[in-house]
LOSEMI-668524 format. One record per residue: residue in three letters; x, y, z of N, C-alpha, C in turn. Coordinates in steps of 0.05 Angstrom, whole numbers. Layout:
! residues N
    aa   n_east   n_north     n_up   ca_east   ca_north    ca_up   c_east   c_north     c_up
   ALA        X         Y        Z         X          Y        Z        X         Y        Z
...
! end
This chain:
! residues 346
    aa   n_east   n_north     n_up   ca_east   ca_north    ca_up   c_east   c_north     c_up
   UNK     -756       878     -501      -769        904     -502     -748       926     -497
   UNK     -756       943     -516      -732        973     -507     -737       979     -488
   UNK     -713       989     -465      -710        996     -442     -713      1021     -434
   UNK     -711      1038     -458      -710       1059     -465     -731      1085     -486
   UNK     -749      1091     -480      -772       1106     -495     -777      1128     -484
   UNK     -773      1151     -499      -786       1180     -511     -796      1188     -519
   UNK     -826      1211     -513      -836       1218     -515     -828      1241     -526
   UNK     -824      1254     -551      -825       1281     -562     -832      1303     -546
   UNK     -846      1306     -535      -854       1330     -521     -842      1333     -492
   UNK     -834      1303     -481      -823       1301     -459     -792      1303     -458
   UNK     -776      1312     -480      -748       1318     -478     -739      1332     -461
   UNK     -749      1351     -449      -741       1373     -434     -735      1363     -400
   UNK     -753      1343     -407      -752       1334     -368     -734      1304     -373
   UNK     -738      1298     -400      -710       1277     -398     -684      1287     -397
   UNK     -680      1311     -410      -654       1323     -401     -650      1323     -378
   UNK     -668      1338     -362      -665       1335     -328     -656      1320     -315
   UNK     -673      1284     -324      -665       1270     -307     -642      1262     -318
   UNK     -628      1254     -343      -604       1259     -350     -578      1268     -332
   UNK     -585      1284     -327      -570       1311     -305     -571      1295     -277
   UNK     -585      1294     -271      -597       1283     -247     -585      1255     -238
   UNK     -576      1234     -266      -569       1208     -258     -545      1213     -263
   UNK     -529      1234     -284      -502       1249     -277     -495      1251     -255
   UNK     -501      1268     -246      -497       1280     -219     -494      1263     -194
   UNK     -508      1237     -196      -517       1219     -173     -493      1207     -178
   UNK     -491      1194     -200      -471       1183     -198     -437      1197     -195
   UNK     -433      1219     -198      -422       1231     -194     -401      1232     -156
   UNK     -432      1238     -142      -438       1233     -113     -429      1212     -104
   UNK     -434      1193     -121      -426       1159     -105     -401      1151     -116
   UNK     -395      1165     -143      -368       1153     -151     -354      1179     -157
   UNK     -345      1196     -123      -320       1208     -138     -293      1209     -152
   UNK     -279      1234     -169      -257       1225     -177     -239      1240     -151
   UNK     -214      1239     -166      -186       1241     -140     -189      1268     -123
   UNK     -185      1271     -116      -189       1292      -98     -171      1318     -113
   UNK     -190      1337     -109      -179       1369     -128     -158      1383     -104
   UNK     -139      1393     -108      -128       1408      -92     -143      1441      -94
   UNK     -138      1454      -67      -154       1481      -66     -137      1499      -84
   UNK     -153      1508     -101      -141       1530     -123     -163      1567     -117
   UNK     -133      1580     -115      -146       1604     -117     -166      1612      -88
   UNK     -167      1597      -70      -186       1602      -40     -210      1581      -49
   UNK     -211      1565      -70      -240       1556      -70     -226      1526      -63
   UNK     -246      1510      -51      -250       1492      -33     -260      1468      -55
   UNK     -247      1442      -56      -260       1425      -76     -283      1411      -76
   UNK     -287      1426      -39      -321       1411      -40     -341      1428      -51
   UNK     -337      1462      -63      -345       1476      -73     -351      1483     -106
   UNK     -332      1463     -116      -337       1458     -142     -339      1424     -150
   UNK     -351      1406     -135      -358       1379     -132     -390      1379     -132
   UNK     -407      1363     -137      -434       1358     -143     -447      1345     -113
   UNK     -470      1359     -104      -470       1349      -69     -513      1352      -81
   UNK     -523      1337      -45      -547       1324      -49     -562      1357      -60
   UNK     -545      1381      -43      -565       1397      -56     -574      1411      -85
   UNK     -548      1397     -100      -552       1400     -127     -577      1372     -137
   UNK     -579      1360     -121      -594       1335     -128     -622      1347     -133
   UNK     -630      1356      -98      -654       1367      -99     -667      1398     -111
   UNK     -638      1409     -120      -649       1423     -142     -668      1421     -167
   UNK     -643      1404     -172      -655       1385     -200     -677      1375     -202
   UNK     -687      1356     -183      -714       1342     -168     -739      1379     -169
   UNK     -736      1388     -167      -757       1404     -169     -755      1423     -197
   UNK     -735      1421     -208      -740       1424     -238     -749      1409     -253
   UNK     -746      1377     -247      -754       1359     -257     -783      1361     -247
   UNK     -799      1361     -225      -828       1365     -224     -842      1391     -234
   UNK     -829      1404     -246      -834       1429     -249     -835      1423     -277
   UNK     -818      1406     -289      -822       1414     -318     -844      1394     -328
   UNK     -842      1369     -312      -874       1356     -316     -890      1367     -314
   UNK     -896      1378     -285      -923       1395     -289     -927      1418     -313
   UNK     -904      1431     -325      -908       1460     -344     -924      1434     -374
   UNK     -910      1404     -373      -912       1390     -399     -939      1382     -394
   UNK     -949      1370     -376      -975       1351     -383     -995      1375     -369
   UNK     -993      1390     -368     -1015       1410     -371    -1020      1422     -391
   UNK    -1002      1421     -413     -1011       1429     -434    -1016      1409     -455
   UNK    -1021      1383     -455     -1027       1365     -479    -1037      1362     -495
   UNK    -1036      1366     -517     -1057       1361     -540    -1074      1331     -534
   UNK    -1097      1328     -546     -1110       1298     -548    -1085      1280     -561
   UNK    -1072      1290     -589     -1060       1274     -595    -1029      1267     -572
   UNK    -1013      1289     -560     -1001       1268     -546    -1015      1247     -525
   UNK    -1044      1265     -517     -1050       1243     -495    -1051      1216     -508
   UNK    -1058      1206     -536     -1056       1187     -546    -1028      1168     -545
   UNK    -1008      1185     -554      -984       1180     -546     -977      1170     -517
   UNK     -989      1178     -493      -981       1176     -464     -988      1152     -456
   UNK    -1013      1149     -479     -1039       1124     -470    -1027      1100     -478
   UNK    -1006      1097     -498      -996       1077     -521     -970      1071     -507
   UNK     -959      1086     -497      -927       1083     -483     -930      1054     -472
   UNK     -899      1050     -480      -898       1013     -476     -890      1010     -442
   UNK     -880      1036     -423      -890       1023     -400     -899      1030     -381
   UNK     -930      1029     -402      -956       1039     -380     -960      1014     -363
   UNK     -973      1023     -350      -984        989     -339    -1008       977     -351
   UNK    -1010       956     -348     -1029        946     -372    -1053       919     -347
   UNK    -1065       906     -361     -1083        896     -337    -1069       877     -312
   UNK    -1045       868     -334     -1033        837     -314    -1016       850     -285
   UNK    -1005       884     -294      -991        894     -277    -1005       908     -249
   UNK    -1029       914     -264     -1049        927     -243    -1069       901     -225
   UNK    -1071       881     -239     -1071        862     -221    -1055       855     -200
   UNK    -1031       847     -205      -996        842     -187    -1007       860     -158
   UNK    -1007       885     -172     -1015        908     -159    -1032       917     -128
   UNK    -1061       914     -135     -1076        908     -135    -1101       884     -121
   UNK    -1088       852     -133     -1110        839     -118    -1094       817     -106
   UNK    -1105       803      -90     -1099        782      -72    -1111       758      -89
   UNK    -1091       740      -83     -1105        709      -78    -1114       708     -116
   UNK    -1107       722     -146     -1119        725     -160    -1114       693     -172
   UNK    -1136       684     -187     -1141        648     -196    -1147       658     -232
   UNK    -1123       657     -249     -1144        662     -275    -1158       639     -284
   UNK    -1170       650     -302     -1189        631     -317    -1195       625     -343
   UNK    -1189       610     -365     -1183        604     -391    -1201       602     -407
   UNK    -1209       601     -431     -1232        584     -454    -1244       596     -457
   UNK    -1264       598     -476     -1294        600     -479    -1310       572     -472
   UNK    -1295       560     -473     -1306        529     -478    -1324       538     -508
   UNK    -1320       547     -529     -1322        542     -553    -1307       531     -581
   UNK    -1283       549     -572     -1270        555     -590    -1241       549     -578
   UNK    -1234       569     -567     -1209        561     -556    -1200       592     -527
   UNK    -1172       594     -528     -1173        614     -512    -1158       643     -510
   UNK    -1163       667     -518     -1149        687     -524    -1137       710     -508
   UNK    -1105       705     -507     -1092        719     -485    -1089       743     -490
   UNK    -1102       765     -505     -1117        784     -506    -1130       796     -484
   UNK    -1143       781     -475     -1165        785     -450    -1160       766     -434
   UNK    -1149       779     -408     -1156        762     -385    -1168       762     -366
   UNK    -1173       741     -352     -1206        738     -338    -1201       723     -313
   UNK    -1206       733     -289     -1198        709     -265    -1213       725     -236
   UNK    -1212       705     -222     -1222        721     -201    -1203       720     -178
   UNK    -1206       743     -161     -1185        754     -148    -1194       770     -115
   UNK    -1187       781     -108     -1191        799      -79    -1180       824      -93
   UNK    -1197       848      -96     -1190        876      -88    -1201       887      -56
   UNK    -1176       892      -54     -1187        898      -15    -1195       878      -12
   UNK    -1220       877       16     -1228        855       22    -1255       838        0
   UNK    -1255       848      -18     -1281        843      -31    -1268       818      -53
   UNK    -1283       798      -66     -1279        778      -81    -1288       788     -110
   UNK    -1283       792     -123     -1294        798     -154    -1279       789     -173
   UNK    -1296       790     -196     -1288        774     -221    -1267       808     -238
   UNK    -1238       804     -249     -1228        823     -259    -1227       811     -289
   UNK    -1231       818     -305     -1230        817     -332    -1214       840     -350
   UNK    -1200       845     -368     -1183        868     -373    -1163       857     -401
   UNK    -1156       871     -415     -1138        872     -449    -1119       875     -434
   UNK    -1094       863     -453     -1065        860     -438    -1062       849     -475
   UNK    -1039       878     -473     -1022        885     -497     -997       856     -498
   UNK     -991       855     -478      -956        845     -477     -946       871     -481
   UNK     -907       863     -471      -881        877     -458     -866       869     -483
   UNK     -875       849     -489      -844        837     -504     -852       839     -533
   UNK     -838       830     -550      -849        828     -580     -863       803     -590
   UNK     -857       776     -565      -865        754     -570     -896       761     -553
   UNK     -892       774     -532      -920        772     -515     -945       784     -531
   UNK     -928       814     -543      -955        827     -565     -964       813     -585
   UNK     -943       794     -601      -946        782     -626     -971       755     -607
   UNK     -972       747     -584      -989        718     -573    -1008       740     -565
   UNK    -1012       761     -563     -1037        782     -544    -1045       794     -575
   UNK    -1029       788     -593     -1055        801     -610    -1046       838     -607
   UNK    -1031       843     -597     -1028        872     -590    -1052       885     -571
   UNK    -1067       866     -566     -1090        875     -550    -1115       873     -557
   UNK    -1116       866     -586     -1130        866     -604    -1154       840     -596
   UNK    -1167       835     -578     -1186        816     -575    -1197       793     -608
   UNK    -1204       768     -601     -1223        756     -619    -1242       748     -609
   UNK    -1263       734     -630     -1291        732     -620    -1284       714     -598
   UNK    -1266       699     -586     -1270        674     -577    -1255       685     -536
   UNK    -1248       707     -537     -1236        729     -520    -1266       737     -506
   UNK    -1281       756     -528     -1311        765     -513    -1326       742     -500
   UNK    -1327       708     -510     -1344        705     -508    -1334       692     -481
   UNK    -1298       682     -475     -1292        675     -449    -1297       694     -436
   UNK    -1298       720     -440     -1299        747     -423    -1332       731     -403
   UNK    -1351       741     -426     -1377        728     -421    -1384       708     -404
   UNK    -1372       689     -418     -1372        666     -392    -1373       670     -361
   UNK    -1350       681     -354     -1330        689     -333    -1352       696     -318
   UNK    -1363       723     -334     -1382        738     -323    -1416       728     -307
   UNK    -1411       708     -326     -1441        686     -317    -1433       672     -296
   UNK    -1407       677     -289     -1400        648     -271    -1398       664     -246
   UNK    -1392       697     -245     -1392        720     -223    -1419       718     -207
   UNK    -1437       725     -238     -1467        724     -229    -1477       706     -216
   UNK    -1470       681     -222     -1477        667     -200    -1474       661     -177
   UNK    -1452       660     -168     -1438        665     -135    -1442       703     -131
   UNK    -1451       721     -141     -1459        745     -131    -1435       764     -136
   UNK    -1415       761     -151     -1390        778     -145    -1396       791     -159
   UNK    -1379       822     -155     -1378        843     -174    -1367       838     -191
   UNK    -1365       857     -213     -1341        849     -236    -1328       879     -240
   UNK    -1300       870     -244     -1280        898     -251    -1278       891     -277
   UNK    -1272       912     -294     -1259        904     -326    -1249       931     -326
   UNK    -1222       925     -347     -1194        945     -349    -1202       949     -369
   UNK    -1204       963     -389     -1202        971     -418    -1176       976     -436
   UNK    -1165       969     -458     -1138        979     -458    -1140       957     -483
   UNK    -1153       969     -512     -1150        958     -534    -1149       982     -554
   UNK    -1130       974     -577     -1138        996     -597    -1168       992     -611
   UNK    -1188       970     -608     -1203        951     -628    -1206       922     -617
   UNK    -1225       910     -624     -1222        881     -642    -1210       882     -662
   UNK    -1207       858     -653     -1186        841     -683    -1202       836     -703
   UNK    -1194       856     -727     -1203        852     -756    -1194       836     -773
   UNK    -1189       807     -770     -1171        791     -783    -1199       774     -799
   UNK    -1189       762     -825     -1210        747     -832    -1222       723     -814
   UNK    -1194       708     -800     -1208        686     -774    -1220       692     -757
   UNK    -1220       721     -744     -1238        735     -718    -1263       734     -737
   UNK    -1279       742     -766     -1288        760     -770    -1307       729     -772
   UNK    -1303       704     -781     -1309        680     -789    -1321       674     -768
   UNK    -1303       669     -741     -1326        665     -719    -1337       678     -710
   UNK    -1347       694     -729     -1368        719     -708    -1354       741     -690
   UNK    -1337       755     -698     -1336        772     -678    -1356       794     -675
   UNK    -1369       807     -693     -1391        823     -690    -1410       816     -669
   UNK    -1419       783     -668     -1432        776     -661    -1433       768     -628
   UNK    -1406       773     -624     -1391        753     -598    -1395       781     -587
   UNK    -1391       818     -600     -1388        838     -576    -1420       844     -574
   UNK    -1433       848     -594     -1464        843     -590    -1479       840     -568
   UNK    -1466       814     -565     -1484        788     -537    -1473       801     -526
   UNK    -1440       804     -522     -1436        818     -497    -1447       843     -487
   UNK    -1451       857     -507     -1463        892     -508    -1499       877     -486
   UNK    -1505       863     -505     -1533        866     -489    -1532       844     -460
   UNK    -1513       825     -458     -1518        808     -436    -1507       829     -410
   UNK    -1486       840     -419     -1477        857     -392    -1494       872     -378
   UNK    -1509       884     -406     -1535        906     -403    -1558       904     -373
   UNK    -1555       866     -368     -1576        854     -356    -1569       835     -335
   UNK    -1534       841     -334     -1523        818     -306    -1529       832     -281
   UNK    -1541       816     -260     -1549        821     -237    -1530       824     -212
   UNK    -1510       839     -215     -1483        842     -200    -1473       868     -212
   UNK    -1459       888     -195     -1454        909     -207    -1427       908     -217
   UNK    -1418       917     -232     -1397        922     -261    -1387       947     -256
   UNK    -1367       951     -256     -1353        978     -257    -1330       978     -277
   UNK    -1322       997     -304     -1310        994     -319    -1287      1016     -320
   UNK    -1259      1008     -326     -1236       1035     -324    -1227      1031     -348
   UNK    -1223      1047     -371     -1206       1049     -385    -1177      1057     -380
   UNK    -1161      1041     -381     -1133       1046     -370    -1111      1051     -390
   UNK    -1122      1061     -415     -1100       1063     -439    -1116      1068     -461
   UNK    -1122      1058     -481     -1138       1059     -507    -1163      1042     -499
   UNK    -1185      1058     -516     -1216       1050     -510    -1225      1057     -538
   UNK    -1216      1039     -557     -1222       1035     -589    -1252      1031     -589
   UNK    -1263      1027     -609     -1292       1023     -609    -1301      1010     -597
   UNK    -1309       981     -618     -1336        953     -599    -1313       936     -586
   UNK    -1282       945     -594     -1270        922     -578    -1273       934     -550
   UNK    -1273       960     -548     -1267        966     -515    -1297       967     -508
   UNK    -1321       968     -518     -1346        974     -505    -1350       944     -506
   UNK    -1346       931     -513     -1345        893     -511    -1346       885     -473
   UNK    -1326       904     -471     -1328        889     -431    -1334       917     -428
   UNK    -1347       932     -431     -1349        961     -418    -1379       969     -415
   UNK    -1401       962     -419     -1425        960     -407    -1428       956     -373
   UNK    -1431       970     -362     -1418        975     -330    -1439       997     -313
   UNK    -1439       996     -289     -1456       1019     -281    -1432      1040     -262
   UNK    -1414      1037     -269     -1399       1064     -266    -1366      1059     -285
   UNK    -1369      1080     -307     -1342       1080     -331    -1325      1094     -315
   UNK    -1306      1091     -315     -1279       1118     -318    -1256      1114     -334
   UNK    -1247      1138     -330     -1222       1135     -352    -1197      1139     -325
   UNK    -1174      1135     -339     -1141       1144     -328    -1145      1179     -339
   UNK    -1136      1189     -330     -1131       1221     -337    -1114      1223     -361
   UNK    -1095      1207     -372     -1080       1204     -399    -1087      1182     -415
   UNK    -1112      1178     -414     -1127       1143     -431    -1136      1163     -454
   UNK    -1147      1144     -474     -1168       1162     -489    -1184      1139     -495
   UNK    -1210      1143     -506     -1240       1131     -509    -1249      1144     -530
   UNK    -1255      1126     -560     -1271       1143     -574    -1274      1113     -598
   UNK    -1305      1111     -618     -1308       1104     -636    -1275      1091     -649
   UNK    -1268      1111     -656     -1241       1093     -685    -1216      1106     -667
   UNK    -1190      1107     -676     -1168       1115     -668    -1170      1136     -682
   UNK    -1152      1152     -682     -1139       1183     -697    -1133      1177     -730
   UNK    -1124      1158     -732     -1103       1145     -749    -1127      1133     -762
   UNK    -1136      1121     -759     -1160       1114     -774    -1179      1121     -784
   UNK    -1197      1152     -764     -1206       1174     -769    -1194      1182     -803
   UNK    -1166      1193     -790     -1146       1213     -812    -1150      1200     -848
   UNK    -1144      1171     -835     -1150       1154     -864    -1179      1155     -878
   UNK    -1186      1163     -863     -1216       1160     -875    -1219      1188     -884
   UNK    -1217      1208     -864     -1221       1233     -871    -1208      1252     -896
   UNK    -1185      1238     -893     -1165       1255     -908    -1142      1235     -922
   UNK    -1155      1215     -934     -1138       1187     -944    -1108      1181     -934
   UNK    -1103      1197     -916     -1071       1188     -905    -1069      1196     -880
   UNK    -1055      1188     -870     -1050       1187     -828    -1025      1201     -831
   UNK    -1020      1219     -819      -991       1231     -816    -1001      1249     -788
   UNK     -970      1264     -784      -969       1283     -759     -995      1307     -760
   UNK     -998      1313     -779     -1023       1334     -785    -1051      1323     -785
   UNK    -1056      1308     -800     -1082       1296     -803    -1092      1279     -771
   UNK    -1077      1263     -764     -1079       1244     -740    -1082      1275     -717
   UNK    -1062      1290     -717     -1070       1311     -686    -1099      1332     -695
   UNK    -1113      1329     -721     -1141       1341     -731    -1156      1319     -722
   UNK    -1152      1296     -732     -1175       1272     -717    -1175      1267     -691
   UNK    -1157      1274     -674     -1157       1269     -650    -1170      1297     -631
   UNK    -1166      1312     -643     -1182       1340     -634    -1210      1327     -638
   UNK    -1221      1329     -664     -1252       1326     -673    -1254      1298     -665
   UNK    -1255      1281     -651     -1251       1258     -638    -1268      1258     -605
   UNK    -1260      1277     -599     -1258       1294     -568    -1258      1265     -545
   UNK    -1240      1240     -559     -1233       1226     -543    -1209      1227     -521
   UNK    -1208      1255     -511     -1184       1254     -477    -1213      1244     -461
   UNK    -1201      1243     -439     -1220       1239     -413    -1236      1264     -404
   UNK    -1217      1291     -408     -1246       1307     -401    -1265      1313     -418
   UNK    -1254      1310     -445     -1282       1310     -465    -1301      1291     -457
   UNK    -1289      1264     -459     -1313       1238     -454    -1333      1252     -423
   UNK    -1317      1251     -402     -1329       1268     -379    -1354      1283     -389
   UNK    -1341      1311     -405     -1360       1333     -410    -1388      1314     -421
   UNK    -1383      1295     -437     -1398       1292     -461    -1420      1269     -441
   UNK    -1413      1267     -427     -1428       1246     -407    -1424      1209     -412
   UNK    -1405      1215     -432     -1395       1177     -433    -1380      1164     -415
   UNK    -1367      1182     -399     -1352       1174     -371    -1362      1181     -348
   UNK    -1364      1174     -314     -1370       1184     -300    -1345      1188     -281
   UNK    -1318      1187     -286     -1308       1198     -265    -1280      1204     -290
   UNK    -1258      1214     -280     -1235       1216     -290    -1218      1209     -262
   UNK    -1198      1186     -258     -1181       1169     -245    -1156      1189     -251
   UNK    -1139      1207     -227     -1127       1214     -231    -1089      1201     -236
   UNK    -1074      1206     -251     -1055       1190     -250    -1026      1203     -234
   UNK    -1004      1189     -224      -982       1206     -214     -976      1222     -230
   UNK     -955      1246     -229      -948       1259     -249     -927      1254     -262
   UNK     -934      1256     -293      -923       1250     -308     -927      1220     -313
   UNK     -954      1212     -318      -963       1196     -319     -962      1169     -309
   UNK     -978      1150     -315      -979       1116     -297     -962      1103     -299
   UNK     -941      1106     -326      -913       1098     -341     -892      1099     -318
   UNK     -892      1125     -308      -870       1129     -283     -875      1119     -261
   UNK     -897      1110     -247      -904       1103     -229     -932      1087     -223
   UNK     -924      1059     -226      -938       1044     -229     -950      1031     -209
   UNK     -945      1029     -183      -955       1027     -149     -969      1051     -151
   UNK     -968      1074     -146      -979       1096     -141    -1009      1100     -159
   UNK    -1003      1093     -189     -1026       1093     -208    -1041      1067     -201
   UNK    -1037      1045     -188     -1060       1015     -177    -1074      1032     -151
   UNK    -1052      1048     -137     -1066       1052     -110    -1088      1072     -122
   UNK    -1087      1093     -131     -1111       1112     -149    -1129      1098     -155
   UNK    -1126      1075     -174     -1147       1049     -190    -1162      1046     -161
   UNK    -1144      1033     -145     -1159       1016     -132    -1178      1029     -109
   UNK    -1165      1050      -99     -1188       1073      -88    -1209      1081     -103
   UNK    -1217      1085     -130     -1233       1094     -140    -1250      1064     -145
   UNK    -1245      1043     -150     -1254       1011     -156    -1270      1019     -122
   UNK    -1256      1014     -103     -1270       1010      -72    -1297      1027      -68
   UNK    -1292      1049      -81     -1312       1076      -75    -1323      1065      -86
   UNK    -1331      1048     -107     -1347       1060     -125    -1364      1017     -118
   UNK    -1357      1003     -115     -1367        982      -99    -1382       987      -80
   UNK    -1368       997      -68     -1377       1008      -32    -1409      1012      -43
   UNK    -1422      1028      -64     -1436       1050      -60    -1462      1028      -81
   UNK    -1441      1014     -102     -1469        997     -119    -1469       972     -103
   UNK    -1458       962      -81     -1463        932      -76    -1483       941      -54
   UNK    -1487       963      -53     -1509        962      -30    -1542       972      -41
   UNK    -1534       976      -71     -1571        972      -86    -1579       945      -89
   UNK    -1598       945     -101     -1618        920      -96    -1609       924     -125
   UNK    -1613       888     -132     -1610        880     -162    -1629       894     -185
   UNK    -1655       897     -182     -1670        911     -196    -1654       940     -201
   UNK    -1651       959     -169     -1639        981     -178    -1621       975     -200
   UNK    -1592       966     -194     -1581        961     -212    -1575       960     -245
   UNK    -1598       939     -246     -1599        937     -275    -1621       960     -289
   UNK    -1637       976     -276     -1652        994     -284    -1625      1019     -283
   UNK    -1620      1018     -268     -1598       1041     -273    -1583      1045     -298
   UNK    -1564      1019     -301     -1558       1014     -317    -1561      1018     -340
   UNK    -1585      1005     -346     -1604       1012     -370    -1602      1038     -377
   UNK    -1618      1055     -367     -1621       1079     -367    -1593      1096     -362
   UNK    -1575      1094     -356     -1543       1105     -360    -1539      1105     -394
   UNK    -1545      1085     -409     -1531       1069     -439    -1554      1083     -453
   UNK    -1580      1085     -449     -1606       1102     -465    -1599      1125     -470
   UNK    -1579      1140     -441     -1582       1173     -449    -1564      1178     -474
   UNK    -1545      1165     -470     -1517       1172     -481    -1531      1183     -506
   UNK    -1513      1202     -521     -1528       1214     -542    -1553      1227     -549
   UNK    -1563      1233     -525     -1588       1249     -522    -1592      1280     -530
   UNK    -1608      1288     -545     -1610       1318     -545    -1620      1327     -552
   UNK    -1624      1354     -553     -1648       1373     -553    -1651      1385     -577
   UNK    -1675      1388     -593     -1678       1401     -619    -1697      1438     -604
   UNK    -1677      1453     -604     -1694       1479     -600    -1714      1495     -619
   UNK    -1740      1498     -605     -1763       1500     -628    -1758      1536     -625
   UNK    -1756      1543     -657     -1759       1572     -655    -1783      1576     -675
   UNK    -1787      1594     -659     -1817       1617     -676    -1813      1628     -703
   UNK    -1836      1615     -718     -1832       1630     -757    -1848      1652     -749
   UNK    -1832      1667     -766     -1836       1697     -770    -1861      1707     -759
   UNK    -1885      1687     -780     -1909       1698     -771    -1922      1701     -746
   UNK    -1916      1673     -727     -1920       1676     -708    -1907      1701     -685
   UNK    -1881      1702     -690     -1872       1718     -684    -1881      1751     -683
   UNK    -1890      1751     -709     -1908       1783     -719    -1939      1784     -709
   UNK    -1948      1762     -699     -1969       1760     -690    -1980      1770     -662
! end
């Protein structure tokens, strides 16, 4: 994997740190010593910590001026970056004592999705979550993230096996899709997110769902039936990708068409928020989860605790009635009745 990735919009604060790892090194490896020229002093034209911490606050300064202004489409960009953290890292992260768990016992087993049970804090729950791969061999065996039917239905499983010993369940989100391949499509994958869409609908343990990167259509609503969603503050969540939108919309994907579908998309996190498909937005370090990847699990995992804390203490009925009724509203709305004329003149 490249060691090395840029973000277009983020040049300005790579220059910085540029400067910054200049300079450092500079500090630790001086050259020979300057003789004093003219009254000036060679520690006066030498590079010292307080040029460091200059830098250091231009460098936070110019993050904050960049990711406050993002289009949907870079957030897409931020969401895709190869080193976000992805589920296996926020596990590491994250849980204690974690045991994964393999198969469908149907078919076979897809490292796409992984499924195991683990300790967040002190609590025991089942974590389930998409994992891209790092490497070119890991994405090419993960499918790029891309789940198959035989992925949902170990997901599934897992989940029946929570329900029964009483655990909660976590699930990461972080797919562009299911896998549209003719072999996914053979064994049912329609059919495999389906069951899952409606069995989750009705497991008697509470579910809490994070999108931590991309939240493509039925592959990401596949483990995402949950009684509390959130997103990462730089994830996005929507029906199709940009790129796919664009193709459809406007028969080709390019820089123009893809940042139009990603607008009319209104898949960032505060749209989903506004629109009521999410219930929280998970804030990330600055300058996103990419830079700091302890800091973005400890956020996860505070918001995962809260949000346990508060459903493991309803009664199972609540639960699944809640539930229910969370997935009914979505898309709800109002037709405003206006007065014809006559009535009006009446």
């Amino acid at each position: 994997m490249s060691t090395f990735y840029q973000l277009e919009f983020e040049k300005p604060v790579t220059a910085i740190e540029a400067e910054i790892k200049l300079t450092q090194k500079s500090i630790n490896s001086p050259g020979p010593e300057i003789p004093a020229l003219g009254g000036i002093e060679p520690q006066d034209i030498q590079p010292n910590k307080t040029d460091i911490t200059l830098l250091e606050k231009r460098r936070v300064q110019a993050l904050k001026d960049v990711y406050k202004k993002l289009s949907p489409w870079d957030t897409v960009r931020v969401a895709r970056h190869p080193n976000r953290p992805q589920t296996r890292d926020y596990i590491k992260h994250i849980c204690r004592d974690f045991c994964e768990l393999h198969g469908d016992r149907t078919f076979g087993d897809d490292p796409a999705l992984i499924t195991g049970f683990g300790r967040i804090g002190n609590r025991k729950c089942l974590i389930v979550g998409h994992q891209k791969g790092k490497t070119t061999q890991e994405k090419l065996a993960c499918h790029f993230g891309c789940a198959h039917p035989e992925g949902y239905r170990k997901a599934l499983a897992k989940m029946k096996i929570a329900e029964k010993f009483g655990l909660p369940i976590v699930t990461l989100v972080d797919t562009p899709g299911a896998y549209p391949g003719l072999g996914a499509e053979e064994r049912g994958q329609a059919e495999a997110i389906a069951v899952n869409l409606r069995e989750m609908s009705r497991l008697k343990v509470p579910i809490v769902s994070i999108v931590i990167g991309e939240g493509g259509s039925g592959g990401a609503l596949g483990i995402a039936v949950a009684d509390r969603v959130a997103m990462l503050e730089y994830s996005w969540y929507s029906v199709i990708s940009p790129e796919g939108c664009a193709a459809i919309l406007w028969k080709q994907a390019n820089e123009q068409t893809n940042t139009s579908a990603a607008i009319a998309l209104n898949l960032t996190a505060k749209d989903n928020l506004k629109n009521g498909i999410v219930d929280s937005i998970i804030n990330e370090p600055l300058g996103g989860a990419h830079r700091d990847h302890q800091a973005a699990s400890t956020l996860l995992q505070d918001w995962i605790d809260t949000q346990l804390d508060e459903l493991c203490k309803q009664s199972t009925e609540e639960l699944v009635e809640a539930r229910y009724q969370r997935f009914r509203k979505l898309g709800d709305f109002e037709i405003a009745q206006t007065q014809s004329i006559e009535s009006a003149q009446a």
